[in-house]
N, C-alpha and C positions, 0 to 999 in steps of 0.2 A: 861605219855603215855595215850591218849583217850582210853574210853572203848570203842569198835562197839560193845557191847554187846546186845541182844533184851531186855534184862533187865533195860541195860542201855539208851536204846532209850524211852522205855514206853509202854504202849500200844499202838498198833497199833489201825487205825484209821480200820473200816470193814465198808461196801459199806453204809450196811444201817445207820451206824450211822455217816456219814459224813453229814456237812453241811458246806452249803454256807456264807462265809463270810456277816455278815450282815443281816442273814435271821432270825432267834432272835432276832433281832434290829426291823426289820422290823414288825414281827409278832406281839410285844410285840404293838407299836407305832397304827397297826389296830385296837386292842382289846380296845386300849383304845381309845375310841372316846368321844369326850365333851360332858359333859350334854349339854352347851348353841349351841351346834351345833343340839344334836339329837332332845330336845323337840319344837324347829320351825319346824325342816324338820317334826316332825308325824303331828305337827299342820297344817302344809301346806297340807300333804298327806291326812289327815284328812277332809280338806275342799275340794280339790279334789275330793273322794270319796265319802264325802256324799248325794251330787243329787243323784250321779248313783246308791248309796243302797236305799234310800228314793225312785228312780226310781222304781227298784224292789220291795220293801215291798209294795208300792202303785198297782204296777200291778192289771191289772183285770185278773188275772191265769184262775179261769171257763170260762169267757166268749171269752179268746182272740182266740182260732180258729176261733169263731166266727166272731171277729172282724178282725182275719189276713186271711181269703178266700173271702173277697166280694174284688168284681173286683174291686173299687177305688182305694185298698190298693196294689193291684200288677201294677194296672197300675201308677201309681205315684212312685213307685218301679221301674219299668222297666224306666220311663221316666228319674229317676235320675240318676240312671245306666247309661244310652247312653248317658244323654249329660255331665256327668261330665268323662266317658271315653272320648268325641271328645273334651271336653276343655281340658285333658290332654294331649291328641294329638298335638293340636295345641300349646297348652306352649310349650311344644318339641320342637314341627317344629320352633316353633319363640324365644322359650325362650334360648335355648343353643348355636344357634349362638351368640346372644344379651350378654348371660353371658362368653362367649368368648370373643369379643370385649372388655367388660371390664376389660376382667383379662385381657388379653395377648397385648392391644394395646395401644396407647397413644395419644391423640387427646384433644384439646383446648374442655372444659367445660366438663371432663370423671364425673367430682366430682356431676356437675349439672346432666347430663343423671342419674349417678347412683339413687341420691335422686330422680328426676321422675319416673325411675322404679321401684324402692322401695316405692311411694309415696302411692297407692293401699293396700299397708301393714297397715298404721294409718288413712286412709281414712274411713271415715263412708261409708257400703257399702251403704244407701239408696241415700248419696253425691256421689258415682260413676255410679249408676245406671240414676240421673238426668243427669250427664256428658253422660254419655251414649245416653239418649233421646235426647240432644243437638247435638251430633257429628254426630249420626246414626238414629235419627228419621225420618219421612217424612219431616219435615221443617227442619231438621239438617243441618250444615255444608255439611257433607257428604253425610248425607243420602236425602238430595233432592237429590242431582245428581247421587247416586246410583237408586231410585225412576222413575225418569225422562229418564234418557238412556239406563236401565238394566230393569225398572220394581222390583226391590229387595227392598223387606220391611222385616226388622228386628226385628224391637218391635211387643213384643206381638205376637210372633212366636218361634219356637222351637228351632230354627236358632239362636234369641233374647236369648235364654237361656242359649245357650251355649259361645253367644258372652260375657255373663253376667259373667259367672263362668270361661271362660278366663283373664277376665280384673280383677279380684280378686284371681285368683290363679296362673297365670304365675308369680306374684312376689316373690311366695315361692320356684317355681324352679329355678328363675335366682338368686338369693339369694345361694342358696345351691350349685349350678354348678359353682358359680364365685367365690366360695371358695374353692371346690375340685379342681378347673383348679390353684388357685395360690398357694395351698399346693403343688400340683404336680412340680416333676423337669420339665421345659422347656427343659433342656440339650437333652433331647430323640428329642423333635421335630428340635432342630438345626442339630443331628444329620442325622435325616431324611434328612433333608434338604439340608447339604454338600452330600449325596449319589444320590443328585440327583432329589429327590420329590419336588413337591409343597408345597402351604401351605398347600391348601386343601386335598391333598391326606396325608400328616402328619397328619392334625389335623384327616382324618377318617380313618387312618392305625396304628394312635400311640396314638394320645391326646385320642380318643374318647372310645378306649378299656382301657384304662389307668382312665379312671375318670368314666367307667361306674358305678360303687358302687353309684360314689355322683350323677351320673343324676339318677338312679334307686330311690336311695334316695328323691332326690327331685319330680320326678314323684309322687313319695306316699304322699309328703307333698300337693303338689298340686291339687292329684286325691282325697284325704279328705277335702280339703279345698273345691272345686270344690262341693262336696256331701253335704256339708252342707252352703251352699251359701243358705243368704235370700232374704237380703233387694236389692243389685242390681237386684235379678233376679223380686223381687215384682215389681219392678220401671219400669223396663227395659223390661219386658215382661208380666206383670201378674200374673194371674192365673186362667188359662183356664183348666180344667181339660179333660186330654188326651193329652193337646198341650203344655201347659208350667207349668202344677200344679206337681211341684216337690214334695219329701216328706217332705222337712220343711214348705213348704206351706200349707201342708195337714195337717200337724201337726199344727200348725198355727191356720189353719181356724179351726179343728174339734175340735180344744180347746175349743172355743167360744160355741159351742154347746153340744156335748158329751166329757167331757172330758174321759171318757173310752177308748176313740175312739184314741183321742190324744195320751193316753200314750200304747194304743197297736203299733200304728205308731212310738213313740219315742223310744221304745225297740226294732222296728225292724231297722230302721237306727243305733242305737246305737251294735246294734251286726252286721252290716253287716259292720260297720267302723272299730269295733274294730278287727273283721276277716279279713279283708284286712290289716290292718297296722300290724298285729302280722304276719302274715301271709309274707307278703311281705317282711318287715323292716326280720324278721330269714333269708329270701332264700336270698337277694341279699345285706345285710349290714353286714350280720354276728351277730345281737346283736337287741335284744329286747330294 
């Protein structure tokens, strides 16, 4: 005869001392982590971090009021602000159909289009900024006959600066969007679709609330990339200070001369980057 006895069952299990199958598996398998895994990653982190503490320890700490209230430093501030906000406008407007097309459609040479849009990713920016004077200059391709029936000159204009910091940073949003669109189920937008919608009203009723995180996402890769663009925007527009002297250019030039000057400029780009992407990357990714 079985006993039901409580004695005979054992102790009973009480809320806090219950666990989940496998979670002492688990726990044990985190705690031990590889020596040959951890000492590269601090070596890596390691090299990571030491410009930006060398940044710091180098600082001119007394004199940098000084050096961060003269108007150069705000206006080459404000100028990088505005145009690498309107190049990240424009990646938007251009980049998210374009990384749609790629995930969701099928079309002879998709494999070629992808690598040309990607191609601005390993390109030397001062080799996109010459492409740029070729397609968009006054003797350009393009840009004679913009020139000629429009009057619109580009290079060497603030307009130049923003076309610069597009053409090097739309690749990191369509990059990012054409990965969140092929993570995502399609099922939602077919289902649209049998109720009745278009494509377009699917893709901005369903696809587009559905992958905001990764356009959110990539907007910020983009609008930092955009922020610290050099060499095409050198090539492509100059540096005219008020009209295309961004602050890597400032940083740049004020090397050559003061360098106190330089690294008050490089510490303020460098905190206005790192507060956008901590800032942003928390509200709309969820995760540092």
């Amino acid at each position: 005869m079985t006993d039901h006895s409580p004695a005979a069952a054992g102790p009973r299990d009480t809320p806090g001392s219950r666990t989940r199958p496998g979670t002492r598996s688990r726990t044990r398998s985190r705690s031990r982590v590889p020596v040959a895994l951890v000492l590269p990653a601090l070596a890596g982190l390691a090299f990571l971090l030491l410009p930006l503490v060398a940044l710091l320890i180098r600082a001119p700490w007394r004199s940098l009021p000084d050096q961060l209230t003269s108007a150069a430093v705000w206006q080459a501030l404000r100028l990088s602000l505005q145009t690498a906000t309107l190049a990240t406008a424009a990646s938007l407007l251009f980049g998210v159909p374009l990384a749609w097309l790629l995930a969701r459609t099928d079309f002879p040479g998709r494999r070629l289009v992808r690598a040309l849009v990607t191609l601005p990713l390993v390109l030397p920016p001062v080799v996109g900024g010459v492409a740029l004077l070729l397609a968009l200059g006054r003797n350009g391709v393009v840009g004679r006959w913009l020139d000629s029936a429009f009057g619109v000159t580009l290079p060497f204009t603030t307009s130049g600066v923003v076309v610069a910091e597009t053409f090097v940073a739309m690749p990191f949003l369509v990059i990012t969007v054409e990965g969140t669109l092929r993570a995502a189920d399609a099922r939602y937008e077919e289902a649209a679709a049998t109720l009745g919608a278009s494509r377009f009203t699917a893709f901005r009723r369903v696809t587009l609330p559905m992958i905001a995180p990764g356009v959110a996402a990539g907007a910020v890769l983009a609008w930092a990339r955009a922020l610290g663009e050099f060499g095409a925007t050198i090539t492509f527009a100059g540096s005219f200070p008020g009209r295309t002297q961004t602050m890597p250019l400032a940083v740049y030039l004020a090397l050559q001369d003061d360098p106190a000057a330089a690294v008050a400029l490089s510490l303020v780009l460098l905190a206005v980057s790192l507060a956008v992407l901590a800032g942003l990357r928390e509200r709309w990714t969820g995760a540092l």
